[in-house]
N, C-alpha and C positions, 0 to 999 in steps of 0.2 A: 280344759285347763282350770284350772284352783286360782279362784282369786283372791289375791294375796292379802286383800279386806276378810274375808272367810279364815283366811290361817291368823289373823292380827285377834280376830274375834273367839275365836278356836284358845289363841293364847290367854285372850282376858280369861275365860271361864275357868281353864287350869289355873291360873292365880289366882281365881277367887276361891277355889278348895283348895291350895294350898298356903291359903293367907298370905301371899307373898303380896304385903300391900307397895313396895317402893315399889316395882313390877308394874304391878297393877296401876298407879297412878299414874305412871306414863305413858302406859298402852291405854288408857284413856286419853290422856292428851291428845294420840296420837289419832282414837278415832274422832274426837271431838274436831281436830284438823279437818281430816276428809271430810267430815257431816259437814262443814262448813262448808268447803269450798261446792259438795254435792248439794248443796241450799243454794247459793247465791248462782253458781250458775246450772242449776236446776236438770242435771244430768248423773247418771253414775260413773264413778269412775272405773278407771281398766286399769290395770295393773301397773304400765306407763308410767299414767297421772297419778297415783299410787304413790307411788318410786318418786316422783318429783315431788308431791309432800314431803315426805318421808326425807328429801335432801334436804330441801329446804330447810327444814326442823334440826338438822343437822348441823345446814351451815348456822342458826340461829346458836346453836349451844357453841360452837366453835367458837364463834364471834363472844359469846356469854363469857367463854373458857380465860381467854385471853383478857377480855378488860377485868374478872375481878381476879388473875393470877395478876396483873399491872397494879392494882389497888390491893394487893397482899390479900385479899379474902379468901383462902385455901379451904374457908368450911363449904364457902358457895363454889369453886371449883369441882371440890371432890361430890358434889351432886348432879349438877353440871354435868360431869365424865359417867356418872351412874347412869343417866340418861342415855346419854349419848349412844352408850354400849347396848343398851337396850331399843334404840331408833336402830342402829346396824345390824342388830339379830335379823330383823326384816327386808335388810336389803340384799341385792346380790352380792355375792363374795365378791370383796375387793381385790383392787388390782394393784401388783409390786411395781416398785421401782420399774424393773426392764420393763416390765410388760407398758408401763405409762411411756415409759422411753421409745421402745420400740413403736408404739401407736400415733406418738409423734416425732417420728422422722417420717415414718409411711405419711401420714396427714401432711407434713408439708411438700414433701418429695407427689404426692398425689395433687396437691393443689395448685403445685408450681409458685407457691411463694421463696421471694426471695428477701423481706425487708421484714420490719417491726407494722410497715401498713399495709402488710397482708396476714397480718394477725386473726382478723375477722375470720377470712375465710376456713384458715387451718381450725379455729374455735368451732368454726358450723360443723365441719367434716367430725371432729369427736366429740363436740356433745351430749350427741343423739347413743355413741356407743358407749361413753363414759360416765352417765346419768347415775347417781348411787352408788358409783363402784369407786371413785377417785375426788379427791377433794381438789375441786376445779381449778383452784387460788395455786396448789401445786400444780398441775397441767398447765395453769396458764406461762407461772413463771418455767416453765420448762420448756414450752413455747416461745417464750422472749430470750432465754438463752439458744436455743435452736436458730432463732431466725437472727439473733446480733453477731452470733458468733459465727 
């Protein structure tokens, strides 16, 4: 299996012959992430851990997205979303609407929650499948409507 650090690096080198520098500078970012977290806690990573970067970074620009379209900066926005799109080239193909839908009714009808405080357990049940593929902030609140309603 190909890890997905080897294809992110594979990526840099084609943008550096194709001078695609905006490219480029965020598939840096993106390794300089991993090197980090493969420094501090002195391990490589697997493809997994990979993918959790990799969200992470995502939710970072989301969160970015939102406070300067609140503060009208639409120049920092739209670089922002340039990113972004470039962090998601790497991840696994996202997941629609049903498909999030249907993953949680299974996940609560499996866990046997019936309230807002068994929310927890429905979140463990898809996290683990939902990693990189769905913007968790939406599964959650889809989760809070599932279990109020």
């Amino acid at each position: 299996m190909e890890l997905l650090t080897d294809r992110i690096k594979e990526d840099m080198k084609a943008c550096m012959k194709a001078g695609d520098k905006a490219r480029l500078g965020v598939i840096r970012l993106i390794l300089a992430a991993i090197k980090q977290v493969e420094v501090d806690e002195r391990i490589q990573l697997d493809n997994d851990r990979v993918i959790l970067v990799l969200d992470k970074m995502l939710k970072q620009r989301r969160e970015s997205i939102r406070q300067f379209a609140d503060a009208g900066r639409n120049d920092l926005v739209a670089i922002e979303e340039a990113e972004t799109l470039v962090i998601q080239d790497f991840l696994p193909q996202a997941l629609g609407e049903e498909e999030i839908g249907a993953m949680v009714s299974a996940a609560v009808t499996e866990s046997g929650a019936e309230s807002i405080k068994d929310m927890g357990k429905v979140m463990g049940l898809l996290k683990g499948q939902m990693q990189g593929r769905a913007d968790m902030s939406v599964v959650s609140a889809k989760i809070k409507a599932a279990l109020s309603g």
